[in-house]
Structure formats: structure tokens, C-alpha cells
C-alpha positions as CSV (number, residue, x, y, z in Angstrom):
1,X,63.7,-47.8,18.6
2,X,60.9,-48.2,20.8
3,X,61.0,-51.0,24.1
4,X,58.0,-53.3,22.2
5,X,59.8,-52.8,18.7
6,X,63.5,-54.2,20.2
7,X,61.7,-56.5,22.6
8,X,60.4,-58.4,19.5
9,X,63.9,-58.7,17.8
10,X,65.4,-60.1,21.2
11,X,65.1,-64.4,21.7
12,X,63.7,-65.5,24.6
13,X,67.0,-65.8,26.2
14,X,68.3,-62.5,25.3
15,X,64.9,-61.0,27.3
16,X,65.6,-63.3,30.6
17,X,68.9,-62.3,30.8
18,X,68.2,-58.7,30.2
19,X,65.3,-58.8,32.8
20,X,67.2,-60.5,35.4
21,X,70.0,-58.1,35.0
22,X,67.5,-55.2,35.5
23,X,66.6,-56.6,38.1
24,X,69.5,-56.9,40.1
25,X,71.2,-53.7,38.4
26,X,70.4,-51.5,41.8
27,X,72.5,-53.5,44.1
28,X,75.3,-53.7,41.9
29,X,75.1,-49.8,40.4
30,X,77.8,-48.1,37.7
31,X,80.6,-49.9,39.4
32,X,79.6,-53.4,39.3
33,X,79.9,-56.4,36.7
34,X,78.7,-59.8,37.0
35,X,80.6,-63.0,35.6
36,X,78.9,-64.8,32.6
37,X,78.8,-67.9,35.0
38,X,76.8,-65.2,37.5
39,X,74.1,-64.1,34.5
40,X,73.6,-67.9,34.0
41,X,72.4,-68.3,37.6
42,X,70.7,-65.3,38.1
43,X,68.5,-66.0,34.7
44,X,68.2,-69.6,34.4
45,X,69.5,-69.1,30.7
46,X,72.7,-72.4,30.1
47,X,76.1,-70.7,30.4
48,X,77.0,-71.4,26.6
49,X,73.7,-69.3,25.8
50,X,74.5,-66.4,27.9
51,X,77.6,-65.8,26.2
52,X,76.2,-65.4,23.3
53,X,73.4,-63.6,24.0
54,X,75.6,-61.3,26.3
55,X,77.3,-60.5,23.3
56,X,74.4,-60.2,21.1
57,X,72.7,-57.5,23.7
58,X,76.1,-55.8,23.5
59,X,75.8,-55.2,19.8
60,X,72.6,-54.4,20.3
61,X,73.9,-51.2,22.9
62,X,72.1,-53.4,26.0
63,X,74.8,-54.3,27.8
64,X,78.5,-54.2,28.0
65,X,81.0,-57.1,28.8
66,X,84.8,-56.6,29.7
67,X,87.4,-59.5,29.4
């Protein structure tokens, strides 16, 4: 699937957190996480939102959460 082809099935939410996490991903590297609570500062996006889109980019192969 190309970038411009899954960039039009993400909501505008889904694509801030996704760029701010891309963003940031170099001073965290393989070993490092952030907290829901840290996405939603980082990207603006309401915590209740990040959740689910955190979870929605994880189906989606874009991310990974851990409990």
C-alpha cells in the first residue's frame, strides 16, 4: 500500500499523532515507548482520541502499544 493511498484512509488525528511520533522517534529509538497521556501532548490530539487512534494505527501495522 503506498504512503498517499494509507494516508487517505487515516482521520486527521490518526496522521497528527503518527507525524508527531515520527517525529520524535530518533530520540526515543527501538527501546523506547511513550504513554498514551505522552502522544496526547506531543500531538495536540485529546487523550480519549489517542487511544483510539493508537489502536486504530496498530491494526493498521503503524504502531505498536503494550499494556
Amino acid at each position: 500500500m503506498s504512503k498517499e493511498h494509507l494516508q487517505e484512509k487515516l482521520n486527521d488525528n490518526a496522521k497528527k499523532i503518527l507525524d508527531a511520533l515520527a517525529e520524535r522517534w530518533d530520540s526515543w529509538g527501538e527501546g523506547g515507548y511513550y504513554s498514551f497521556k505522552g502522544i496526547a501532548e506531543i500531538s495536540g490530539v485529546d487523550l480519549k482520541d489517542v487511544r483510539r487512534n493508537v489502536r486504530l494505527l496498530a491494526r493498521k501495522g503503524l504502531a505498536e502499544f503494550i499494556r
